[in-house]
TORZA-344170 format. One record per residue (C-alpha): x, y negated, z negated. Coordinates in steps of 0.5 Angstrom, whole numbers, plus 500, padded with zeros to 3 digits. Each point is the difference from the previous one (the first is absolute). Layout:
# TORZA-344170
  px  py  pz
   X   Y   Z
...
# end
This chain:
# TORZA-344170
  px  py  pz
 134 521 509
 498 505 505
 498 501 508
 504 497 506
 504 493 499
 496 496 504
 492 502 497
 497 496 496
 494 499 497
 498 493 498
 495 499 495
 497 493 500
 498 498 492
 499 494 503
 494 496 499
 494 499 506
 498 497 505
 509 499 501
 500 508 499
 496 501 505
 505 495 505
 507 503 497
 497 507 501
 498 499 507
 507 496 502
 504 506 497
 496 504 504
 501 497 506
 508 500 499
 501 507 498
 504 504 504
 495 507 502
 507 504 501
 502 499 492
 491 503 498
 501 494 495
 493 498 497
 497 494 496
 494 500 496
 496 496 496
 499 502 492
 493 500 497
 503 497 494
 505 494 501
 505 496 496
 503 502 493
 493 504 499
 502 505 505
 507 502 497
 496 499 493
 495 504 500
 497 506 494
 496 505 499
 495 501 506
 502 495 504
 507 502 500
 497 507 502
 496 498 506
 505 496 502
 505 506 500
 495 503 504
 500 495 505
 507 500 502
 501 507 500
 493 501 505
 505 493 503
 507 501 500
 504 506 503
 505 503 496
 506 499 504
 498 491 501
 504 494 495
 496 496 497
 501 492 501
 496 496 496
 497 493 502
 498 497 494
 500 492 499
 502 498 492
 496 500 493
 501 499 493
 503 507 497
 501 503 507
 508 501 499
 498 504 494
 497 506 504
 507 500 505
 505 504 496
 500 507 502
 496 498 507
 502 505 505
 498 496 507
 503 493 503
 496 495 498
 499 493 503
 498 494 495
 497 494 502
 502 494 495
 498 493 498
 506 497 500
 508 501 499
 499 500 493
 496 507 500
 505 503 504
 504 502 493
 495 504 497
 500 505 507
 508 499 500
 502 507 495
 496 504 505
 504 503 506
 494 502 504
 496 494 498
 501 495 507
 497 493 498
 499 494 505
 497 493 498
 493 500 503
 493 501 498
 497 502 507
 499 507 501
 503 499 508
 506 497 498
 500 506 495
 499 505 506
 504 497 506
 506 500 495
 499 507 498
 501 501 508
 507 497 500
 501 504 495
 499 508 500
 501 504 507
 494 502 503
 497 495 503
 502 499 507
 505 494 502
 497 494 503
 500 500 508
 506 495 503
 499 493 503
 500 501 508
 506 497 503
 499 494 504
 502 499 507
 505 495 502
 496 496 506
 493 501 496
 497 495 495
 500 503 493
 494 504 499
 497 498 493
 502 505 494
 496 506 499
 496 500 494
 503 505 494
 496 507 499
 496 500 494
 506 500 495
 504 495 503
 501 494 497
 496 495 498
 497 496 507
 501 494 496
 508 501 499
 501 502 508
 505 495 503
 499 499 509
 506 503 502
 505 496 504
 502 504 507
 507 503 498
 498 500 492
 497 505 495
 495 498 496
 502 499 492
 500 506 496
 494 499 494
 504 500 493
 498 506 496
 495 499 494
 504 500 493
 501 506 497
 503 503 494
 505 504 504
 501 503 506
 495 506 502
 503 505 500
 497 505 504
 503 496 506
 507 503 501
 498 507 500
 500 504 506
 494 502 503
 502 508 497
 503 505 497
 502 506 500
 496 502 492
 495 495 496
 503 496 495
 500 501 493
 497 495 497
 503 493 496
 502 501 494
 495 496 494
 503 493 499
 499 498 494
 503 495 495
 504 502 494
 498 507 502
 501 505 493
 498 507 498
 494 501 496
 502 499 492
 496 508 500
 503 503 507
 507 497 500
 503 505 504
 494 505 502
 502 504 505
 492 500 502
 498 495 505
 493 498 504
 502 504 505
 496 508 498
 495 495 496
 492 503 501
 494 498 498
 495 506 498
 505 506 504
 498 496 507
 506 496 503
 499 492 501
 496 500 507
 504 499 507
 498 493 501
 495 496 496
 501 492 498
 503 502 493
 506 503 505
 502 493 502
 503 500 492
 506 504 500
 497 503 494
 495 503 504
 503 502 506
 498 507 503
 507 500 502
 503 500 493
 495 506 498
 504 505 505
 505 505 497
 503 501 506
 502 493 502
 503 499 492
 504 506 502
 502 496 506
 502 494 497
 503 503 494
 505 506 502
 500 506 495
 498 495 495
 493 498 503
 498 507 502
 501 503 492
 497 493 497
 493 502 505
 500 507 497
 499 497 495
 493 500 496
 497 494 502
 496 496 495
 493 500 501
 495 494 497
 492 501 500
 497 495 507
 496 498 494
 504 496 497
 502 496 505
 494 499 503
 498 497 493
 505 496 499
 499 496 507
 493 499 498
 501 497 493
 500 492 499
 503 496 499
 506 504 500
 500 503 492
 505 499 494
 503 507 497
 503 498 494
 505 507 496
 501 496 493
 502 505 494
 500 499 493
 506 504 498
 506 502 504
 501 507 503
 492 501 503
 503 500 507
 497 493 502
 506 498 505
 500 508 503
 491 499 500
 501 493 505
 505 502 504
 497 507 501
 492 496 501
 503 495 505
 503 505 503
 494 504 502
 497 494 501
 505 498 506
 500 507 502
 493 500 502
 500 494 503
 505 502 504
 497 501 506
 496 493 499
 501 493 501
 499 499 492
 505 500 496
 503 501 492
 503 496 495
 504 502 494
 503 495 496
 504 500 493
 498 497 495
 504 502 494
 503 494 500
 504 503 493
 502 506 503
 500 501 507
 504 505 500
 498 505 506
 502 493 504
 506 500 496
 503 507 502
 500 498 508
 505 495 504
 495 495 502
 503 496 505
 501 492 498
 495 499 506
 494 503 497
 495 496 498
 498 501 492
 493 498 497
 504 494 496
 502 497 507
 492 501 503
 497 497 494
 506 494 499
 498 498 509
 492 502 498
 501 494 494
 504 495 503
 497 501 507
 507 502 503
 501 504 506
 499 508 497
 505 504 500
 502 506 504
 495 505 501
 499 506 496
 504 506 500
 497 506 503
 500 507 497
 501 507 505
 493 501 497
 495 497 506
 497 494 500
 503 498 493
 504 494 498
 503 499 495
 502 494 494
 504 501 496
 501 495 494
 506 496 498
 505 503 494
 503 493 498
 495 497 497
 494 503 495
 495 493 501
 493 501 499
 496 497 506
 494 495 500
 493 503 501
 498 495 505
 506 502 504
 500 508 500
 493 498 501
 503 497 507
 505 506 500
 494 505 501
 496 497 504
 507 500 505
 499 507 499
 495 500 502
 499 498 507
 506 503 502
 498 507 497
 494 505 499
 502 503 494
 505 497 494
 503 504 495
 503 496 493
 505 503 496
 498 497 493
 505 500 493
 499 504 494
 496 495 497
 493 498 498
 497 494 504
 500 493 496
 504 494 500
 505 501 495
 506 503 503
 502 499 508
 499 507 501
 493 500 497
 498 494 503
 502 503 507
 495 506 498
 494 496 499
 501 495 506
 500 507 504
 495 503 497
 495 494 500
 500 501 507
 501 508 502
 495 503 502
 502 507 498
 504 502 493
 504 507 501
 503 502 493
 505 505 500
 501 504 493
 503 507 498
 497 503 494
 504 498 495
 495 497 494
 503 494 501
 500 498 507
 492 503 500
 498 494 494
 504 496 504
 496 502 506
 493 498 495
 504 493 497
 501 498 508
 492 501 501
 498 496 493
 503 494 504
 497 495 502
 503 499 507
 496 507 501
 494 498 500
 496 503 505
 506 503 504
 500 506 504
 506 504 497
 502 507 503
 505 504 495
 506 504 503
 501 506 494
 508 503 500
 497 507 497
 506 504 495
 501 506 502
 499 503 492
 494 502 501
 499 500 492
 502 491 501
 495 500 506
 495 503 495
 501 499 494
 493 495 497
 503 493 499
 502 500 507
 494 503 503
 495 495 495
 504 494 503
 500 503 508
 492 501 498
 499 492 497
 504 497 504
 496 504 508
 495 497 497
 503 493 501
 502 501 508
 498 502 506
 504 506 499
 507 504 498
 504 503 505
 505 504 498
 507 501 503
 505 506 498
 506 498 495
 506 502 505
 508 499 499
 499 500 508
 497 491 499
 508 499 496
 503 504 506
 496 495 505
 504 495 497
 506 502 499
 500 503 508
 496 494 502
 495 504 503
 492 498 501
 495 503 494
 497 502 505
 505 505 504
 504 502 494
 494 504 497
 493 504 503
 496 499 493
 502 492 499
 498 499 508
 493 503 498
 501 497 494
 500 492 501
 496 502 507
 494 501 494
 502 493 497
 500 497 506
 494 502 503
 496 500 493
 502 492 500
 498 499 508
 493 503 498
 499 496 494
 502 494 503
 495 502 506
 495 502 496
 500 493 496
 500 496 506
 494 504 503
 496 497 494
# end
């Protein structure tokens, strides 16, 4: 975070009339030397860390006519269901107030998360001013004169302690110290000297069972240069609470800082730029939509075509509060999970869905891929097992309200209930929203395309076919694959054609993104998955 050690900026999501009260008790402790500041949002609680589309925009317009560039955000916000689920990534303070001890595990992986047993925004504010720097110490008690009766003891100022915890002091005895309220662990701004001679670098991302993007492992590109049609992310605004959003990650110079020569070649790199339009869309679609990549022969692409579409997605939601999902499926073969070193603490699909049946605690969250704003969840390659409809039901609707946008990598299978593979196919496709079929323009993968559409589990769906083009244009030509490009365009909202390029299997074997190995399959998949975000745009307008 940016700006002088002592300013703060606290933003009050509590609810009224207690905001109103812990707004002006802040105000009247704050120390005026520090130009620390306190303000009440126009949205409050969860909504206010949840909000898409327009609301979002307006809100982020708000905090930048609000908050100056150089304050850290401190967060008062008392708990909600779901609340914990908009944390990760959030790059303020945040102080919590809880129901009881047992809501104090679900803020503990959070090392910016200060949380306290209390369901009254006073409280909630008078601990945030035994917490943070700025406020103005509370005037000492006079000394008694040893002749003289002792006087009464004078009233606490506004953020002392409760009047009915004050004890009468006794002559010669200081009155007891009022216990801290429990927390999940100390805070940690408390010990930091009052100032530096350069700002601090921001904390690293905590995450659980951190691993590299099954499509990105060792991707030499990061959010840093991320921009959104040629503009940089704005200096300040309510996304740039996430530190996917923040205006500091989009400066080159910084990077270079932080980075050495390494850094300062990595930002003269081409940046990837994604149309606002997506992310715009996808933030103003629900419930939060199902894409489902399925494929009725192998070699289509369908693994490199999700990873590339959650990408885009992830990229594109990197300077909002949403957040992708992209989750492998492919319970056969998940071979594009296999290639990489997955740490035993990551959390796979099988564990999830066994906690989700069973009513266990979940198991550690999802990875996070280097793309922005994309988690990953990865499938378990011990066991092929199909899963009950009912419980992948439950699975999606997890998904669901964790993220804006769920990517599902599928089989080679068609969908029914005869095989595990062809069982997980049709659960998936009975709930997607969107179907992407990958195909080249091989006769067979394009027959496959038309025997995918006769399915019954195809009914009605939106389907967006991604087309790997041959480079021979008498194969690109030649009159049964036109003819079978021709009946199955009539069947689909559109095909979208992506260069065959060597450069896909050398992002594989270099363990690079789709989207920075090649210009043209960048463009390429952009198109898939903007016609898919457009397509589900449309079908949710009517």
């Amino acid at each position: 975070m940016p700006g002088s050690q002592g300013r703060y900026v606290f933003l009050s999501l509590l609810p009224d009339p207690g905001s109103e009260r812990a707004v002006e008790l802040i105000a009247a402790a704050l120390d005026p030397d520090t130009g620390s500041t306190v303000v009440a949002a126009p949205v409050r609680g969860r909504a206010f860390l949840a909000a898409r589309g327009y609301v979002a925009r307006e809100l982020n317009a708000w905090w930048e006519r609000t908050v100056d560039a150089a304050d850290r955000p401190v967060i008062l916000v008392m708990d909600e269901q779901g609340l914990e689920s908009h944390l990760e990534g959030l790059d303020s303070e945040l102080v919590v107030g809880v129901a009881g001890e047992a809501e104090l595990a679900r803020y503990a992986p959070f090392e910016h998360a200060h949380a306290i047993v209390t369901q009254d925004p006073v409280a909630l504010a008078r601990h945030a001013i035994a917490t943070f720097t700025c406020f103005r110490a509370p005037e000492p008690e006079p000394e008694l004169e040893p002749a003289q009766e002792p006087e009464p003891a004078p009233q606490p100022p506004p953020w002392g302690r409760p009047e009915q915890e004050l004890v009468e002091p006794a002559p010669q005895a200081a009155a007891p110290e009022e216990p801290e309220p429990a927390a999940v662990f100390m805070p940690r701004l408390q010990s930091r000297a009052p100032a530096r001679v350069a700002p601090p670098q921001p904390p690293e991302r905590q995450r659980v069972g951190t691993l590299p993007d099954p499509f990105t492992e060792l991707s030499a590109l990061p959010p840093l240069g991320t921009v959104t049609d040629d503009r940089r992310h704005l200096e300040l605004s309510r996304a740039s609470l996430f530190s996917g959003g923040s205006g500091r990650a989009a400066a080159p110079a910084e990077g270079g800082h932080r980075f050495g020569i390494i850094g300062r070649l990595l930002a003269r790199r081409r940046a990837i730029v994604i149309p606002r339009e997506i992310g715009d869309l996808v933030l103003g679609l629900h419930p939060a939509p199902l894409v489902v990549v399925p494929a009725r022969k192998g070699g289509v692409g369908k693994t490199v075509t999700a990873g590339a579409v959650a990408q885009v997605i992830g990229y594109a939601l990197g300077d909002t509060t949403g957040s992708a999902a992209i989750v492998d499926q492919n319970i056969g073969n998940p071979d594009q999970w296999g290639r990489l070193d997955i740490p035993s603490s990551a959390g796979t699909v099988r564990q999830l869905m066994a906690a989700l049946s069973s009513g266990l605690d979940l198991p550690p969250t999802p990875a996070w891929a280097k793309t922005p704003a994309l988690a990953v969840y990865p499938e378990d390659r011990a066991t092929a097992d199909a899963y009950p409809p009912g419980l992948v039901h439950r699975f999606v609707q997890h998904l669901r309200e964790r993220h804006v946008f769920i990517v599902v990598d599928l089989p080679n299978r068609l969908p029914d209930y005869t095989t595990a593979e062809a069982a997980i196919c049709a659960a998936y496709l009975e709930l997607a929203d969107l179907v992407i079929l990958p195909t080249t323009d091989d006769p067979n993968a394009l027959l496959g395309v038309l025997e995918y559409l006769e399915t019954p589990s195809m009914r009605g769906k939106l389907v967006v076919v991604s087309y790997i083009v041959s480079t021979d244009r008498q194969v690109r030509r030649h009159r049964v694959v036109t003819d079978l490009l021709d009946e199955i365009r009539r069947r689909v909202i559109a095909i979208e054609t992506v260069p065959r390029s060597e450069k896909a299997t050398l992002a594989i074997v270099k363990g690079m993104s789709i989207l920075d190995i090649s210009p043209r399959l960048r463009d390429a998949y952009i198109r898939v998955a903007q016609t898919a975000v457009r397509a589900l745009a449309t079908a949710g307008a009517g």
